[in-house]
VOPAGU-2260 file (C-alpha; in pm, 1 decimal, decimal comma):
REM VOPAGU-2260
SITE   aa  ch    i         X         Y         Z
SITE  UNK   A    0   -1320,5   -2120,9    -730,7
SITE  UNK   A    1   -1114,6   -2206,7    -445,7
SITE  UNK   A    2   -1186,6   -1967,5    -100,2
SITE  UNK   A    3    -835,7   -1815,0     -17,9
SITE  UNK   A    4    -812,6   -1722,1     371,7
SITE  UNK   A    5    -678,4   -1386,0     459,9
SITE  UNK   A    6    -464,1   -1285,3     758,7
SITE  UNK   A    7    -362,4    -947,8     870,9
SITE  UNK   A    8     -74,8    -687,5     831,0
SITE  UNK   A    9     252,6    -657,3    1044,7
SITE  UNK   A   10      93,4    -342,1    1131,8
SITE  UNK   A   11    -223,7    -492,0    1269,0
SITE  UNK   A   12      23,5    -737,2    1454,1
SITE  UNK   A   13     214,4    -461,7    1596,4
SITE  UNK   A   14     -64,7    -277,8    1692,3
SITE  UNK   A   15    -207,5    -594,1    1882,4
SITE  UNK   A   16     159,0    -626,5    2039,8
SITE  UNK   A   17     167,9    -273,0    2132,0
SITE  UNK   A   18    -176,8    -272,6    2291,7
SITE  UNK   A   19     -90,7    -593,2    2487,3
SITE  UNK   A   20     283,5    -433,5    2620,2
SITE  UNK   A   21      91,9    -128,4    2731,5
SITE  UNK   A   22    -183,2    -328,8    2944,9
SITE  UNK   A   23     129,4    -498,7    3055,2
SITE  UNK   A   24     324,1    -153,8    3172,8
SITE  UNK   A   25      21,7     -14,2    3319,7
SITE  UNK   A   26      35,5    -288,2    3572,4
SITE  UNK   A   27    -243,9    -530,2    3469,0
SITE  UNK   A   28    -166,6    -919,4    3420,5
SITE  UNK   A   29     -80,6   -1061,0    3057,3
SITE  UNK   A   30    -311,6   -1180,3    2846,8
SITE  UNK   A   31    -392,1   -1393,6    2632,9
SITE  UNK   A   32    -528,1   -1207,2    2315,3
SITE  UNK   A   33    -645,0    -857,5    2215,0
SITE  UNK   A   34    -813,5    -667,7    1989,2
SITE  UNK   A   35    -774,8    -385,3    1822,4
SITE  UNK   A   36    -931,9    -153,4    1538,9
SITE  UNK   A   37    -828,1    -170,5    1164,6
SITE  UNK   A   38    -837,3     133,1     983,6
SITE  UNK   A   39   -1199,6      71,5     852,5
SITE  UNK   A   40   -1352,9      40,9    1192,3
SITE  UNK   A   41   -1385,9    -345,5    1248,6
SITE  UNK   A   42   -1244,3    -525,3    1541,0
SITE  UNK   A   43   -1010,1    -805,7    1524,7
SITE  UNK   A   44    -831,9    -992,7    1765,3
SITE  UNK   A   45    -496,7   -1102,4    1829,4
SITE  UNK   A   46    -357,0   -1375,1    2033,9
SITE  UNK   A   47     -64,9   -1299,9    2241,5
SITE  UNK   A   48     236,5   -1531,8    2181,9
SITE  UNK   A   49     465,7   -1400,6    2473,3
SITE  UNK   A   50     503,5   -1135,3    2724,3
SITE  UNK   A   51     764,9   -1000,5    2985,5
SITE  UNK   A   52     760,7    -668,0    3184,9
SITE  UNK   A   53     921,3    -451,3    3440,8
SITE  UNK   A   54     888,8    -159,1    3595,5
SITE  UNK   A   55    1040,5      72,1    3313,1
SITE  UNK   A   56     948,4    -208,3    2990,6
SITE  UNK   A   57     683,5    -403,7    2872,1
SITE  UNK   A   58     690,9    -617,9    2614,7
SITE  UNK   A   59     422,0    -842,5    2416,4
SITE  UNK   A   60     485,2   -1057,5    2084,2
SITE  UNK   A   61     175,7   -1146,5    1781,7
SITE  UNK   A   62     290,8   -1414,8    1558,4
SITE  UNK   A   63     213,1   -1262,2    1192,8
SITE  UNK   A   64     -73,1   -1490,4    1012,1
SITE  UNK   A   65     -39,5   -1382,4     641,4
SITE  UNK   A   66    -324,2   -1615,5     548,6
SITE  UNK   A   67    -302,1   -1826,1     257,3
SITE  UNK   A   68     -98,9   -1513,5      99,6
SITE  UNK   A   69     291,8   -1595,2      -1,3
SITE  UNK   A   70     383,9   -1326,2     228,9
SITE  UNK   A   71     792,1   -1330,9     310,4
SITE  UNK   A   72     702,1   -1251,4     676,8
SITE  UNK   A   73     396,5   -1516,4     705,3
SITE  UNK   A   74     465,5   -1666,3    1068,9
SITE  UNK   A   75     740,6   -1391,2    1166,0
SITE  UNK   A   76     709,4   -1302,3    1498,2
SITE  UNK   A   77     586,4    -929,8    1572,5
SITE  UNK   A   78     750,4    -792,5    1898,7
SITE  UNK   A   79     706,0    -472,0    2033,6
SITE  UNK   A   80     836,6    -299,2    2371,9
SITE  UNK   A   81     621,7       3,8    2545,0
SITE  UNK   A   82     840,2     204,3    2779,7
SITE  UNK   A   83     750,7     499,4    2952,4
SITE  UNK   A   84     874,0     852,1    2816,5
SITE  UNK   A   85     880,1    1226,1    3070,1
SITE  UNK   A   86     696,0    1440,1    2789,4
SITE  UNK   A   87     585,7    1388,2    2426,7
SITE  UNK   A   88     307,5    1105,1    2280,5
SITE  UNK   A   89     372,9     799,9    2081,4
SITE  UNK   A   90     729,1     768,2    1974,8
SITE  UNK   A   91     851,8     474,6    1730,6
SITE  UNK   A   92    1181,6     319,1    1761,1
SITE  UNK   A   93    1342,9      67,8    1527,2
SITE  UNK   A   94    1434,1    -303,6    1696,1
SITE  UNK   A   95    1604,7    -590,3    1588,3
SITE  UNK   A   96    1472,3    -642,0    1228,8
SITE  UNK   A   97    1277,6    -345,4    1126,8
SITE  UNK   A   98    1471,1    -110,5     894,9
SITE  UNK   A   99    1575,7     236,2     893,0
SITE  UNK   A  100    1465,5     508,3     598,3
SITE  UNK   A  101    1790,4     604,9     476,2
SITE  UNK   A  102    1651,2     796,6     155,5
SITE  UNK   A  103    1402,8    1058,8      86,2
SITE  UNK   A  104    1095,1     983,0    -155,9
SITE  UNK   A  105     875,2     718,0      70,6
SITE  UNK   A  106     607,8     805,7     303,4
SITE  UNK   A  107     818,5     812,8     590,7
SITE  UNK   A  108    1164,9    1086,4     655,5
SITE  UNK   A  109    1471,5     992,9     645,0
SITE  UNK   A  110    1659,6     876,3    1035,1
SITE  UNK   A  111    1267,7     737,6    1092,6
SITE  UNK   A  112    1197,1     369,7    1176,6
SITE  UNK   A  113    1051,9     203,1     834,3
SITE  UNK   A  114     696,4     197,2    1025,4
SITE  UNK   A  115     429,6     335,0     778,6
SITE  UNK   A  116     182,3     597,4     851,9
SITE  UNK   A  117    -125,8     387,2     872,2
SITE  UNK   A  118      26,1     134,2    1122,2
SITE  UNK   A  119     148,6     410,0    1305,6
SITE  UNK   A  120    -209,4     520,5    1329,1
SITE  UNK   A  121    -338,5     212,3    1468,0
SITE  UNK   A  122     -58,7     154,7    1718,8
SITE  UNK   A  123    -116,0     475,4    1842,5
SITE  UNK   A  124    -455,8     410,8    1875,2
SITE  UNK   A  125    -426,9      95,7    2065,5
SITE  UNK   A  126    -188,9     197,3    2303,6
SITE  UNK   A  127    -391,1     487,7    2375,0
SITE  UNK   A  128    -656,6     252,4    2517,4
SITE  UNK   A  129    -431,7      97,4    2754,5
SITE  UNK   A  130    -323,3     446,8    2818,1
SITE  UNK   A  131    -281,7     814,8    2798,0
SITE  UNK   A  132      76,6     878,9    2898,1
SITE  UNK   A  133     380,0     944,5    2676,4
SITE  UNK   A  134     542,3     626,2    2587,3
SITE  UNK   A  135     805,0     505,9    2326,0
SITE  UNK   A  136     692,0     187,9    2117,7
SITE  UNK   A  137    1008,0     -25,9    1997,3
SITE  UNK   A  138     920,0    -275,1    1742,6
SITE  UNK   A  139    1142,2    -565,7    1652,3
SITE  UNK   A  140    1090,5    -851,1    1394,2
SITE  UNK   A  141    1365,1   -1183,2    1473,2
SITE  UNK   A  142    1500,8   -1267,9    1135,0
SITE  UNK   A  143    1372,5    -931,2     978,9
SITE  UNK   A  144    1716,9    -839,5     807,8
SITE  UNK   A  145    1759,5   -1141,0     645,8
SITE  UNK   A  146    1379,1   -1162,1     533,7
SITE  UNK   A  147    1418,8    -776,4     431,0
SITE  UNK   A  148    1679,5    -920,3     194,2
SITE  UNK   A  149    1421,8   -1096,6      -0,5
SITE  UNK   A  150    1221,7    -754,3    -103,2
SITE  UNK   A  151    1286,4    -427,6    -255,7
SITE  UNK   A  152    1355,8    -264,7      91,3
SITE  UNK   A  153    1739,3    -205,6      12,4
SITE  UNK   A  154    1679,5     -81,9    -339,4
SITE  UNK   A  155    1440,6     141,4    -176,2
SITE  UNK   A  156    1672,1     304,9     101,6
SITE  UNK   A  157    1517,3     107,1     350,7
SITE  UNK   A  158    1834,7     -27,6     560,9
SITE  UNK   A  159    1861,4    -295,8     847,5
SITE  UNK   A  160    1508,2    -463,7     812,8
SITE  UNK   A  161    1170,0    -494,0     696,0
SITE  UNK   A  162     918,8    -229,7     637,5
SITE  UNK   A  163     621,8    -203,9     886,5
SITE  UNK   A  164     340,8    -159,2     644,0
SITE  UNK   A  165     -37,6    -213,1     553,4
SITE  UNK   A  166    -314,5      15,5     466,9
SITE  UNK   A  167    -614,8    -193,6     533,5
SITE  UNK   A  168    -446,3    -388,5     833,3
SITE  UNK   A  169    -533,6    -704,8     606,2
SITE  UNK   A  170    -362,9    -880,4     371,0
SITE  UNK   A  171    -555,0   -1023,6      73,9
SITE  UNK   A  172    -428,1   -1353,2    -106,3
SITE  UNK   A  173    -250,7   -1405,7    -413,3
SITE  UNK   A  174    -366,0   -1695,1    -638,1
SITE  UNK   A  175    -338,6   -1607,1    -998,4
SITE  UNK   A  176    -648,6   -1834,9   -1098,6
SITE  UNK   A  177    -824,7   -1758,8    -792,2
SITE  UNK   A  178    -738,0   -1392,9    -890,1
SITE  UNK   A  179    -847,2   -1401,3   -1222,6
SITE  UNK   A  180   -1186,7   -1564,4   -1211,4
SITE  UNK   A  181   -1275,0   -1276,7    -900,7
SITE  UNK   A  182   -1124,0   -1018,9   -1182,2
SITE  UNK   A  183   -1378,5   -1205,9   -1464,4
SITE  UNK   A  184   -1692,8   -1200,7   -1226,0
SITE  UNK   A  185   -1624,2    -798,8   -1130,7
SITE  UNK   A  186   -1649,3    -707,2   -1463,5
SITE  UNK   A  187   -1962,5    -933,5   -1534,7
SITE  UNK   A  188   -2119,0    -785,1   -1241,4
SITE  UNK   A  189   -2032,0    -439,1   -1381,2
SITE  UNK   A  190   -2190,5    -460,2   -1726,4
SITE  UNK   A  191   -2466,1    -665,2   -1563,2
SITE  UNK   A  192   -2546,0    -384,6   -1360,4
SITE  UNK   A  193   -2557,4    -148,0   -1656,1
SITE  UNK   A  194   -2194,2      25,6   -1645,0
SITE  UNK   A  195   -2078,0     100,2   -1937,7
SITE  UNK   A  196   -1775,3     354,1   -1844,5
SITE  UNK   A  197   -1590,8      84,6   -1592,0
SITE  UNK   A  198   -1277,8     246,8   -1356,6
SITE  UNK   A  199   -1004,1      58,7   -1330,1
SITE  UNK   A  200    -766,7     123,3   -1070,9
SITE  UNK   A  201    -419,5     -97,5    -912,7
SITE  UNK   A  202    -537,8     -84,5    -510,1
SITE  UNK   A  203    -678,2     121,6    -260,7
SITE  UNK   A  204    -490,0     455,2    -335,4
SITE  UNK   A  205    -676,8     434,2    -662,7
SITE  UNK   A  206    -987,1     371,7    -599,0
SITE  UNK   A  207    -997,6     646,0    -312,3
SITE  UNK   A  208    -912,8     887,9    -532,9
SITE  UNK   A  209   -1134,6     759,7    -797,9
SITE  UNK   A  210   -1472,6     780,7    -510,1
SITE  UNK   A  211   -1364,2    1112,1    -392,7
SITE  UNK   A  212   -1299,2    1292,1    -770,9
SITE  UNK   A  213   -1578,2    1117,8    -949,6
SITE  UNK   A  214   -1930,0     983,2    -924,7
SITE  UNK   A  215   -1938,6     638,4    -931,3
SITE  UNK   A  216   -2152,8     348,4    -872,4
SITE  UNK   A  217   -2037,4     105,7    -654,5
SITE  UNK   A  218   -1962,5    -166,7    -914,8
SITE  UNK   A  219   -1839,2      53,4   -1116,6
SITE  UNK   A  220   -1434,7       8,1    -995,9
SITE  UNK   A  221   -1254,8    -259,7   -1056,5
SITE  UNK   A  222    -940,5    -307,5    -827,4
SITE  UNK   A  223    -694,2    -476,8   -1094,4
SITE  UNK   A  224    -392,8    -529,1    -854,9
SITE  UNK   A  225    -128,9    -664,7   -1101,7
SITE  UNK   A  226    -353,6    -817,7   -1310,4
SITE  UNK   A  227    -381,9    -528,6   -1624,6
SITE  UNK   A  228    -351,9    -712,7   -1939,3
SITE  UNK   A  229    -562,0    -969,7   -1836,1
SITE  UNK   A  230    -807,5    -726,4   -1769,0
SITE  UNK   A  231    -767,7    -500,9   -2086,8
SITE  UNK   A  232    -780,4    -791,7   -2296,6
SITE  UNK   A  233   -1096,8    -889,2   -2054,3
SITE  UNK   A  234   -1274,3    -564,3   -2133,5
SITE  UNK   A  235   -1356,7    -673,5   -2471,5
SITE  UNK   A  236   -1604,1    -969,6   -2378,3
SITE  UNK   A  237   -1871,7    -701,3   -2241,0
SITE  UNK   A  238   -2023,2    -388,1   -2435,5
SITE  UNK   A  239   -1822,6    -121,6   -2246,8
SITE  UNK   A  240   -1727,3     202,2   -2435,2
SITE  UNK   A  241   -1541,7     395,0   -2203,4
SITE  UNK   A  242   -1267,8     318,7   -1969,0
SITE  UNK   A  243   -1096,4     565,7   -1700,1
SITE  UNK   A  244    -772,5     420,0   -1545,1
SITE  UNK   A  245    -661,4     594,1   -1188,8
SITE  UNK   A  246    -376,1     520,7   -1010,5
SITE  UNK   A  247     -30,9     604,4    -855,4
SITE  UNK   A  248     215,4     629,0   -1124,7
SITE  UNK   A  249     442,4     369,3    -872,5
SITE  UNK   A  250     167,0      93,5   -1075,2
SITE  UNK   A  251      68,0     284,3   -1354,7
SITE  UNK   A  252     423,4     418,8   -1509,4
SITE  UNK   A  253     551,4       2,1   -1584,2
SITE  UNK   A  254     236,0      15,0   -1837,8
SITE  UNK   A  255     354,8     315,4   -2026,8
SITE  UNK   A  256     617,4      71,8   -2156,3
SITE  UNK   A  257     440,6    -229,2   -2197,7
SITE  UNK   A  258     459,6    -408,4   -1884,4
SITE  UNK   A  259      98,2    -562,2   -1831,3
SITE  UNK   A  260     183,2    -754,2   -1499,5
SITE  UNK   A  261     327,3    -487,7   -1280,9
SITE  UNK   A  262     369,5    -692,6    -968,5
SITE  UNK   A  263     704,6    -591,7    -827,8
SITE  UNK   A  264     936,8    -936,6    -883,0
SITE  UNK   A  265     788,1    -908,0   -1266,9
SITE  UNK   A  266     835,4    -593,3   -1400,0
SITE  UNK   A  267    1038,5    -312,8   -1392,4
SITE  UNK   A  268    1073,8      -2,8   -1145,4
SITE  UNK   A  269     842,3     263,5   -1199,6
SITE  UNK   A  270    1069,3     554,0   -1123,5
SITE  UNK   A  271    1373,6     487,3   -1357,7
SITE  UNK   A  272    1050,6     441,0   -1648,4
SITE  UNK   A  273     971,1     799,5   -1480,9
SITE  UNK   A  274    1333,6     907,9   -1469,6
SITE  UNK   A  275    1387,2     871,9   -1806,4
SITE  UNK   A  276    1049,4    1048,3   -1911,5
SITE  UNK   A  277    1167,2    1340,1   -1712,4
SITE  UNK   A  278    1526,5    1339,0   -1883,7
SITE  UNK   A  279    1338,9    1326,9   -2179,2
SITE  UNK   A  280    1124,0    1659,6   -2094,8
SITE  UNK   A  281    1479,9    1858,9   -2043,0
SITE  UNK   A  282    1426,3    1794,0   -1661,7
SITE  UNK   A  283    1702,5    1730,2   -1425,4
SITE  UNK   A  284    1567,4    1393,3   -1288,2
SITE  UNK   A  285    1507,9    1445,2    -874,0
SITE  UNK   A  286    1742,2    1140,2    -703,5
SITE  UNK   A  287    1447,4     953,1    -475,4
SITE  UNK   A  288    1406,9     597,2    -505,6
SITE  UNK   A  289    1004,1     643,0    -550,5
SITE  UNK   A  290     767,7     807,8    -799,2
SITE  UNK   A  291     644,7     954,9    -526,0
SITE  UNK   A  292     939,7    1119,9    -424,8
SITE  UNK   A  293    1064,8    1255,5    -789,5
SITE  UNK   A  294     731,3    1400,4    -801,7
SITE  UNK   A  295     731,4    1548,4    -457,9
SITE  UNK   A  296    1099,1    1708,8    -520,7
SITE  UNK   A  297    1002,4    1880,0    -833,5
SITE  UNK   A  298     862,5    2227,7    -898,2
SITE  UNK   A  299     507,5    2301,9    -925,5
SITE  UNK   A  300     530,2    2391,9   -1301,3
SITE  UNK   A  301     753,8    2092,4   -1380,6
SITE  UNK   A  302     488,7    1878,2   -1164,2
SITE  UNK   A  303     236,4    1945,0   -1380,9
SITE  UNK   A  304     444,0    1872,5   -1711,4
SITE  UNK   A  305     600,9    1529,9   -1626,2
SITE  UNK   A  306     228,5    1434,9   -1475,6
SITE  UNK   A  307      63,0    1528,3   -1792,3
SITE  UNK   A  308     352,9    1353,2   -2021,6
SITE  UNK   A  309     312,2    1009,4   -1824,8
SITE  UNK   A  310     -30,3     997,5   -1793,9
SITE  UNK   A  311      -2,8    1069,0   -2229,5
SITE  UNK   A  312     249,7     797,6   -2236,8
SITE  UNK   A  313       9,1     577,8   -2045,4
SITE  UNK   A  314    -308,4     639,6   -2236,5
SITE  UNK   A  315     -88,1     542,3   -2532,5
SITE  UNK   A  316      -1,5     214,6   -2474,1
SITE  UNK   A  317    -316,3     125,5   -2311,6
SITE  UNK   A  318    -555,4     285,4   -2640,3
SITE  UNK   A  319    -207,3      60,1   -2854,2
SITE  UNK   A  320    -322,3    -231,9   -2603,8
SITE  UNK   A  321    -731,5    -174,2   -2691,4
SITE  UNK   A  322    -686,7    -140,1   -3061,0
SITE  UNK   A  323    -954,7     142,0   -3079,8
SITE  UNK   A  324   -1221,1     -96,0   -2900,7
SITE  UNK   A  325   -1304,2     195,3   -2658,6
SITE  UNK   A  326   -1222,1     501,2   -2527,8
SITE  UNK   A  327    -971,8     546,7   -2251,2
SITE  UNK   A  328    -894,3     825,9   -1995,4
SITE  UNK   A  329    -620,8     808,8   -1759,2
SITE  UNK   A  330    -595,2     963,0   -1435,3
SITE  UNK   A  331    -245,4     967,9   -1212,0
SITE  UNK   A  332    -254,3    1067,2    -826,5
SITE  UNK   A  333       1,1    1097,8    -598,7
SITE  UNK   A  334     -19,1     903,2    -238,0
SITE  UNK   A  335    -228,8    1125,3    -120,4
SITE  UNK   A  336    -509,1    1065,1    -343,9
SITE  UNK   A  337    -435,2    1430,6    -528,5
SITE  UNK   A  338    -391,0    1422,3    -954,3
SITE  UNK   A  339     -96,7    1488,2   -1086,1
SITE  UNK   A  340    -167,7    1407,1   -1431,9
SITE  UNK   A  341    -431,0    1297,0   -1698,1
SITE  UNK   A  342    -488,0    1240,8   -2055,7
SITE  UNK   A  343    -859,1    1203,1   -2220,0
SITE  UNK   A  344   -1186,5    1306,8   -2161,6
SITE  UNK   A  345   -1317,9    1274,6   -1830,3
SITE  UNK   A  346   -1656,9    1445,5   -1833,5
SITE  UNK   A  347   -1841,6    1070,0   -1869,3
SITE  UNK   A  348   -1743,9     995,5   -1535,8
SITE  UNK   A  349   -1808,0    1366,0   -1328,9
């Protein structure tokens, strides 16, 4: 199996950027490279492409290294400017490039730079070793509008540029055989190990939620990305009788109508599949662009019955999927890692 190399996040870029425009402001010379911490703990650094400052500005640039990973902004240039503020912390400002949330439903407001929460972590964070005074952090990405144009970012309310994202502050490769054979040996691992209730889950929202609500073993949770009929139809090579699903319904909604790849460019979107199921309940279907956001906008009580009817319609197709093989429980959880819907028994895995 051929050894994919990784690369990092324009979040972990900015974050390197930032650090190196706030040495830069509080008067000591440029560098050449940084590093920074990633949200796990671990160290990387960064070299430092360009730099420029003044007495009010600084400003340092990372050139984003997607790896081997068909990333859109593989070799984009990350720059951020640090200026100094009177009063306040951290503030994040949208440059050349990065977009602008225009619509409720994602992670961050409305009128906010399209900067994540987790990056905004970690730039905070590495500014705040260069210092401890208010500042405002501008981030700009040359070419990011047209790149932007390329992903889901206008569909999604996101307007003028790319998204600053990344949970990890790495990003993993995409091969599809490469992908695959790692998907074949987790599972082998797992029933080698003696698992016979496996937890399947799309990323790391998923698996979170699965540690924190369940106990687990640590090969017990298999992170399927995309990759779910391949696994299902996987599933039936080993002696496993039991199979618990957890997710966000953003991944997990696309299967409830039969779409087993659920990468973004090759399947549907998740919350018209939601919409729908919500129109179907009677519900007056919340306008957001995001599962996350129809959820969110809805009342507690209707919450609770449009979580319970997609995690039914999901357990359906994937049982249709397993022809009676094993059992399956489904699980759905909102960004946060809290449920917000499940079908099937449970009690194997608490």
């Amino acid at each position: 199996m051929t050894t994919l190399r990784g690369g990092f996040t324009t979040g972990a870029c900015a974050a390197a950027a930032a650090k190196a425009a706030a040495m830069l402001l509080c008067g000591i010379s440029p560098v050449e490279k940084v590093d920074v911490a990633l949200p796990d703990g671990e160290r990387v650094t960064f070299p430092i492409v360009q730099s420029r400052s003044d007495a009010a500005c600084a400003e340092a640039a990372v050139r984003k290294d997607a790896g081997d990973d068909p990333d859109v902004t593989h070799g984009a240039l990350v720059v951020v400017a640090v200026s100094w503020m009177e009063a306040g912390d951290v503030a994040f400002a949208a440059g050349e490039g990065v977009g602008t949330v225009t619509k409720p439903g994602l992670s961050i407001p409305p009128g906010e730079p399209a900067i994540n929460p987790t990056p905004r972590r970690m730039i905070r964070a590495a500014v705040r070793e260069a210092t401890d005074r208010p500042v405002k952090v501008t981030i700009s990405i040359p070419g990011g509008r047209e790149m932007a144009a390329k992903t889901f970012n206008p569909k999604l309310g996101v307007e003028g540029g790319l998204s600053i994202l990344g949970t990890t502050g790495r990003v993993r490769p995409f091969s599809c055989p490469a992908l695959r054979e790692a998907l074949r040996c987790a599972l082998r691992v797992a029933a080698a190990c003696g698992v016979s209730a496996p937890v399947l889950v799309p990323g790391h929202i998923g698996e979170r939620a699965a540690r924190a609500q369940f106990r687990l073993a640590p090969e017990q949770v298999i992170e399927v990305g995309n990759e779910w009929g391949f696994v299902l139809d996987c599933l039936s090579n080993h002696n496993f009788t039991r199979m618990l699903i957890v997710g966000h319904p953003g991944k997990l909604a696309k299967l409830a109508v039969g779409e087993w790849d659920t990468h973004s460019s090759r399947s549907g979107n998740a919350a018209e599949i939601v919409s729908r199921m919500a129109q179907e309940l009677g519900m007056e279907s919340p306008s957001s662009p995001t599962t996350e956001g129809m959820f969110a906008a809805l009342s507690k009580e209707d919450r609770t019955r449009l979580g319970r009817a997609v995690a039914g319609r999901v357990h359906k197709a994937v049982a249709e999927r397993m022809g009676g093989q094993l059992e399956v429980s489904i699980v759905l959880v909102d960004m946060r890692g809290q449920r917000i819907g499940s079908e099937g028994d449970l009690s194997t895995w608490q």
